[in-house]
N, C-alpha and C positions, 0 to 999 in steps of 0.2 A: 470628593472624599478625602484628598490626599492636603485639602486646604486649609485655610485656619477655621478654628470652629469659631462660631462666634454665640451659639446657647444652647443649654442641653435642660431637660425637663425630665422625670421621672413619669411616669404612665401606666395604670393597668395595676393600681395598688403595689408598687413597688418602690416605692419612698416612703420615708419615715414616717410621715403623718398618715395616708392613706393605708396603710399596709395591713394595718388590725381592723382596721372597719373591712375591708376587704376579706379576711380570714372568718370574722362574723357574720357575712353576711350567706354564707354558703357552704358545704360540705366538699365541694369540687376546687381545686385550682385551677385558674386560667390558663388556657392554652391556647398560644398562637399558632393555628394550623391553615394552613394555605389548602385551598380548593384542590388544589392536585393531589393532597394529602387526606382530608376529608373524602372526599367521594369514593376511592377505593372500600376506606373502612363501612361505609355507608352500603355500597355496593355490595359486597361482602356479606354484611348481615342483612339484607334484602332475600337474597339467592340462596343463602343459606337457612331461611326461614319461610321458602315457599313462593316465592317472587319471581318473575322473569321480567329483564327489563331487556327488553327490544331496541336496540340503539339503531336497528337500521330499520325502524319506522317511523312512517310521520303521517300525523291527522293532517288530512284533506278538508274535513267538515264535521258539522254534527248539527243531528235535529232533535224536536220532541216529539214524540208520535202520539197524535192528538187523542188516539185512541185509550193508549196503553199507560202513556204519561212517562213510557221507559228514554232513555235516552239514545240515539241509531248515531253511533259513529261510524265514519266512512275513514279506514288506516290504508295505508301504501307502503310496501317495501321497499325500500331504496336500492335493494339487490336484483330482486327479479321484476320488481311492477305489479306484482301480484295485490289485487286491495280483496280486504277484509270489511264487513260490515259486522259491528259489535254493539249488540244490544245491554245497556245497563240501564239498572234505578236510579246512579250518580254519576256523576261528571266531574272530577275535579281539575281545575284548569291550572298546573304550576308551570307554563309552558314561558317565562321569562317575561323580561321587557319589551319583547317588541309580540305579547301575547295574541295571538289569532281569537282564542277565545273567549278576553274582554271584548276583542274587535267586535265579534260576530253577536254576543250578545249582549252589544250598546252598551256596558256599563259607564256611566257617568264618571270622568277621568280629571281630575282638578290639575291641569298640568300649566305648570310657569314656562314664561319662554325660554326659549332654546339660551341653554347654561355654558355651553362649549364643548370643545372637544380635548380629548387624552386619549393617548398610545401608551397601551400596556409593553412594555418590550421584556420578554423572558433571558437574561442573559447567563450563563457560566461564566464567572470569573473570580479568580482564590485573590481575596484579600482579606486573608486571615492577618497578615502585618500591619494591616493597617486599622483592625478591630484588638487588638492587644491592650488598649488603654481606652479603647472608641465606641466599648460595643453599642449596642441600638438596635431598637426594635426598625424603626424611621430614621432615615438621614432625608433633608430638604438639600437640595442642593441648586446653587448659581452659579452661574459665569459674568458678573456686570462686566468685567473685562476685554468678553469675546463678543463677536458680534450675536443675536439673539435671533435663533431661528425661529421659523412663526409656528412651528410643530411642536417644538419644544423649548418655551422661556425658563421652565422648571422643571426640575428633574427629584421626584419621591424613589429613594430609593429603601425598597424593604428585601429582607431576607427574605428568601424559602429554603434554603439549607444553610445554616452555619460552617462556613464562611465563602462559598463555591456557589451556590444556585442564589440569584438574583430575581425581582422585576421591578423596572426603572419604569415608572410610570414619566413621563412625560406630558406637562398642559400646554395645550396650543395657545395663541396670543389671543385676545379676545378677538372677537369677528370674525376667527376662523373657523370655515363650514366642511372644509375639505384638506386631508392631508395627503398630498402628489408627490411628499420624498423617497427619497430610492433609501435601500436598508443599507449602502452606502453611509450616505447623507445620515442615515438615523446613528448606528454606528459610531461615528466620528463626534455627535454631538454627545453616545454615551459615554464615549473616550475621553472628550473634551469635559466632561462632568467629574467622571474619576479623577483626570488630571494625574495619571501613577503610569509611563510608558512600561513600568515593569509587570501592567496586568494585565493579562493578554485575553481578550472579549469575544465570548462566540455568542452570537445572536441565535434562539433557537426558537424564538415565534414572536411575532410583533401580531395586537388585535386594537383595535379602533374603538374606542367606543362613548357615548355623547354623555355629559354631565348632564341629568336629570334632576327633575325635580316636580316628581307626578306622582298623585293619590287615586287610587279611586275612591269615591264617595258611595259606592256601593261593592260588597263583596261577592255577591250574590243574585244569584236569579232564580226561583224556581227549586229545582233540582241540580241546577250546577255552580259548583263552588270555585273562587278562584282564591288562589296563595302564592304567597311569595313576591319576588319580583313582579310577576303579572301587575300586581295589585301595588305594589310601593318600591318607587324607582330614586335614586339618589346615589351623590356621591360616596364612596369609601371612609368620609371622615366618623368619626364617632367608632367602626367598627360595629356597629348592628346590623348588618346585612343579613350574613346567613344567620345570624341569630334570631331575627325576628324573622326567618321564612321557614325557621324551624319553627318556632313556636305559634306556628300559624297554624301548620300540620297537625302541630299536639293539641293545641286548641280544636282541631275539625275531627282528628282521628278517633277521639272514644266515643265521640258524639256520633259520629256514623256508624258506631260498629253498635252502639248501643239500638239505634235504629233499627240496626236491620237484623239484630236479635229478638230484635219484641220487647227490649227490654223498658225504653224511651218512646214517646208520641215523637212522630216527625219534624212536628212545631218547635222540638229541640233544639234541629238544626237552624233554623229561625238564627239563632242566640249566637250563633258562628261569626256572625256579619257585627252585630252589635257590640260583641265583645272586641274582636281584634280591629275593626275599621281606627276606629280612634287610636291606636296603637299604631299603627301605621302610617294613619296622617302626621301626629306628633313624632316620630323615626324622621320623616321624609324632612318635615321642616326644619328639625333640632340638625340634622345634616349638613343643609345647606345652610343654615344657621351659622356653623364651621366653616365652612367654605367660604363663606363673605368675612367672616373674622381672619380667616389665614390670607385671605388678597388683601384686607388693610395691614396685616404686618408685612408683606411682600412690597408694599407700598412706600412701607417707611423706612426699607432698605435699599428705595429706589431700583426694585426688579423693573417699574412697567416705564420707568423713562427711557423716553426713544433713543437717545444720544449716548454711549459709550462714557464718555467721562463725566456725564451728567452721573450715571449708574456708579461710577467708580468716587465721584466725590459722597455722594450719599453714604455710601457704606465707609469711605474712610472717616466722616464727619461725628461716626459714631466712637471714634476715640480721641477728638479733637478734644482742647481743653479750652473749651468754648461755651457762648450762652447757646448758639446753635446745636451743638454737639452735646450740651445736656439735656434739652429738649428733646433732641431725637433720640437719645438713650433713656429718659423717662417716657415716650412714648412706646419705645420698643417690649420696654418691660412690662409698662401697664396691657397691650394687649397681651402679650406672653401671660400673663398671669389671669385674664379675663378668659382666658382658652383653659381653663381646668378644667372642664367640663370634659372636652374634648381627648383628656388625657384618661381623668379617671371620675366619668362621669355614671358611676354606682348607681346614681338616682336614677336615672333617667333608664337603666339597663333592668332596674328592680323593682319602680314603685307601679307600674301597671297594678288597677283598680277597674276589676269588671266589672258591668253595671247591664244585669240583662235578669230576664225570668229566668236562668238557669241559676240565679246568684236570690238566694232567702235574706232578705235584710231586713223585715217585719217588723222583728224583735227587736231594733234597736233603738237605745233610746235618745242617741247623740250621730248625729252626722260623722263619716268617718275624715281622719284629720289632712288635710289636702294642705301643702306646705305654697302657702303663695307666692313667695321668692321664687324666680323660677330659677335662679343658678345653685340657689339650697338644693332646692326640689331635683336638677339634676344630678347634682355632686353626693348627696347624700341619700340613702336608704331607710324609710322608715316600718321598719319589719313590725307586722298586727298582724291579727287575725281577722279583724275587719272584713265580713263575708263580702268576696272578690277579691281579694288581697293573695297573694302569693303567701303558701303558707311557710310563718317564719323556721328558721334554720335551728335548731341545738342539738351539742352534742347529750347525746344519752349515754346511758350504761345498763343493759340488762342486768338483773339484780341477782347478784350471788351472794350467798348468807355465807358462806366459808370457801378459799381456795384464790386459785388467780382470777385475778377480774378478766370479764371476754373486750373484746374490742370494742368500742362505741361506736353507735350508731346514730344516723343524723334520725330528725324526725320527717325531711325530706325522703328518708329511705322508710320510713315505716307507711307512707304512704305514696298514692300510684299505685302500682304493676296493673294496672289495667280495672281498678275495683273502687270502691267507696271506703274512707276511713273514719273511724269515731276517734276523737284521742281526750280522754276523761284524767279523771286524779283519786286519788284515795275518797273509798266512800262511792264513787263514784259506777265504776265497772258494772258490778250486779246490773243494777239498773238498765244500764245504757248498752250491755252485751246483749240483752231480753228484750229491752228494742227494738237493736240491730235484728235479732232474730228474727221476731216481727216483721219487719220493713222488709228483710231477705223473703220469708216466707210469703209474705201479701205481692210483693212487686218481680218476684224472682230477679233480684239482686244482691251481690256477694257484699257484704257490710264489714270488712274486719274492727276491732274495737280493740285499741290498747288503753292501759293505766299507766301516767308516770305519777313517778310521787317513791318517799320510803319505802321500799317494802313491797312495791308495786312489781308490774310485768316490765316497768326500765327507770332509772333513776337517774333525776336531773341536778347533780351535784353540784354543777358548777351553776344552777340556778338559772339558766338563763331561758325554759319553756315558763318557770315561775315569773320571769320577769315579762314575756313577750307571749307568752297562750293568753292570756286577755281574759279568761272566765276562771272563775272559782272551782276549787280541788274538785266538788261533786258538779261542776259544769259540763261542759264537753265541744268540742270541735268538729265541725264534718267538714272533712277534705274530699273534693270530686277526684279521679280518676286522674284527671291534670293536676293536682297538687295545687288549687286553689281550692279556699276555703269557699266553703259555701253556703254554709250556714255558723250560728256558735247561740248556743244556751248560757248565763251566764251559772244558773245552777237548776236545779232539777224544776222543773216547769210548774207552773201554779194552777191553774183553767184547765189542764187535761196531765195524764201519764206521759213516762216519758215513749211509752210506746206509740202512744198515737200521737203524739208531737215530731215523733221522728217519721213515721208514717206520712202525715201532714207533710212536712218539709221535703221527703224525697217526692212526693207527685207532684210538687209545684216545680220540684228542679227538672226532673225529668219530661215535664211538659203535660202532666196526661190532668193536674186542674188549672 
């Protein structure tokens, strides 16, 4: 930390070029929140909304009851020993990487070999002097000059509190299966990474854990569902972790509840598996994808050379004024620059295209536009309405005919909260409100229906639902509950009204034709 730098990169839309595509592509700013910070807020509004989470239980088992079809779990309290036998409809298994409940019920596991080992190490230490001109989301850090212990050749060092709370991840040397150093030994090598005798290092948890690189090829069984890590395991790079184990949830959560309201046929859930699996294999690979790109630039600064001043020529070679030394410094730059993806790779975080019976694409008359470059396809975001498509981001404006304007609102916020949404344009509304009504009234489901346009219930001034809603003013949009598009009319339908077309459209989303 205290070393010379030797390159720095911009990440997470906050360089010049990236910065407004990032701003467009969302209503939310990114934040960098560490799990120790996340799960309270999580927690919180769990407990606060009718939840009890049990931290001192743990499932022993589960069956199906051939009878009943209901699910018989078998729970244990870690305090008294007391077990509980709990009957449910569903099953959902977010129980980690090293899941019991893909275990138990066989799901089919795409797993590459064993990737390696890292030691996360939690440390306290103020080096706010040394972030004054430095700051960073990520510092990589080397020693080619010390000797290289087999626990830790490299040292990731990221923030969790600005400038005091730390975690120095640490990679083991390849081939290593087991780490036997004393918090000693670990210590000294954090020390030896800072390289600042004025920062003084308290160790306050060190955890183990293996570079993965496992999909399952099914999410699903039956009545029980798995998410999250269970289901897609991989390294830290890219940062999609907890974000695609959230939105696994969001993908299973409206679908279950619609279920067990009456509102959806069962075969809904079906679509849970279909939609997020391929979301998860692609996560898993695009990962380690990074991961074998970050060991060829570790490569070419001579990190994995055995010999000390093998390691120490390497990296001086990169200022030599040499043919050697310009080779290694065009090498070093070109992977530096082939890794954008891994900085701010927007595509790969936004262009998910679901592709199931809960998704209407009937009506279209053109295949939707799939970017074959794959470093395009992950750097960049291509926001449609494309039923399956993430439905695109603009700012609105509810419409005031005289006085101050109200705040504006995304179109991400005009839909969700747990319901179906229409979103039409001038000319439009009558119609496709009496639809809605319809489709509410036949299917007992909540359908809200907004207008943007002039004059309308929100106004899109700055153009940009005109440039990216994909259908014509008296057209219309249907957003699922997840704020995926699910269907789109381009305008008011030909072969039947718009009521029975909308009608038509929700039983085939909902499962029940």
């Amino acid at each position: 930390m205290a070393g010379e730098e030797i390159s720095r990169a911009f990440m997470l839309g906050n360089g010049p070029v990236t910065h407004g595509e990032y701003i467009e592509a969302s209503p939310c700013a990114h934040a960098d929140l560490p799990q120790t910070k996340l799960e309270p807020i999580l927690l919180k509004h769990a407990t606060q909304h009718g939840f009890r989470l049990r931290f001192d239980h743990e499932l022993l088992g589960f069956s199906r009851n051939a009878k009943s079809g209901r699910i018989e779990s078998l729970v244990r309290c870690t305090v008294t020993g007391g077990r509980t036998l709990i009957r449910s409809k569903y099953l959902c298994g977010a129980d980690g990487a090293n899941s019991t409940i893909v275990r138990d019920l066989n799901l089919p596991l795409n797993d590459r070999p064993f990737g390696g080992l890292a030691l996360n190490v939690l440390i306290e230490a103020d080096m706010t002097h040394l972030m004054t001109h430095s700051t960073g989301l990520l510092h990589i850090l080397t020693r080619p000059d010390r000797p290289q212990p087999s626990f830790g050749v490299i040292g990731i060092l990221r923030f969790v509190k600005p400038w005091t709370r730390w975690v120095m991840i640490l990679l083991a040397a390849e081939g290593v299966t087991e780490v036997a150093a004393t918090e000693a030994e670990i210590l000294a090598r954090v020390e030896e990474l800072i390289d600042d005798a004025s920062v003084d290092v308290k160790i306050k948890r060190i955890s183990t854990w293996t570079i993965n690189e496992c999909y399952a090829e099914r999410y699903s069984k039956d009545n029980v569902f798995c998410l999250g890590d269970a289901v897609h395991r991989h390294p830290p790079h890219n940062g999609l972790g907890s974000n695609t184990c959230v939105q696994d949830a969001y993908n299973l959560a409206w679908k279950l509840a619609y279920v067990l309201k009456g509102k959806a046929d069962p075969s809904l859930l079906e679509t849970y598996n279909d939609e997020r699996q391929p979301v998860g294999e692609y996560i898993v690979r695009r990962a380690n994808d990074t991961r074998r790109s970050h060991s060829a630039l570790y490569g070419i600064l001579g990190t994995f050379e055995p010999r000390m001043e093998d390691r120490v020529a390497a990296l001086a070679e990169l200022k030599e004024d040499s043919e050697a030394g310009r080779q290694r410094r065009a090498a070093f730059q070109k992977v530096t620059e082939e890794m954008a993806e891994d900085r701010d790779g927007l595509g790969q975080e936004m262009n998910q295209l679901y592709r199931s019976r809960a998704i209407y694409a009937d009506d279209e008359r053109d295949p939707p536009f799939i970017e074959e470059d794959s470093k395009k396809a992950a750097l960049q975001y291509h926001q449609s309405t494309y039923p399956g498509s993430r439905l695109p981001h603009a700012w609105l404006h509810p419409t005031v005919k005289h006085g101050p304007r109200k705040a504006p609102v995304s179109t991400q916020d005009l839909a969700g909260h747990g319901i179906f949404t229409l979103l039409t344009g001038i000319g439009g509304k009558a119609a496709w409100q009496s639809a809605a009504a319809r489709a509410s009234e036949s299917l007992d489901v909540e359908i809200a229906t907004y207008s943007i346009g002039w004059g309308q219930d929100y106004e899109d001034s700055l153009f940009r639902w005109a440039e990216r809603g994909g259908v014509e003013e008296k057209g219309v949009v249907l957003v699922r509950p997840d704020r995926t598009v699910a269907w789109r009319c381009q305008a008011f339908p030909v072969e039947m009204s718009c009521e029975s077309k909308l009608v038509q459209v929700m039983k085939k989303v909902l499962g029940f034709s």
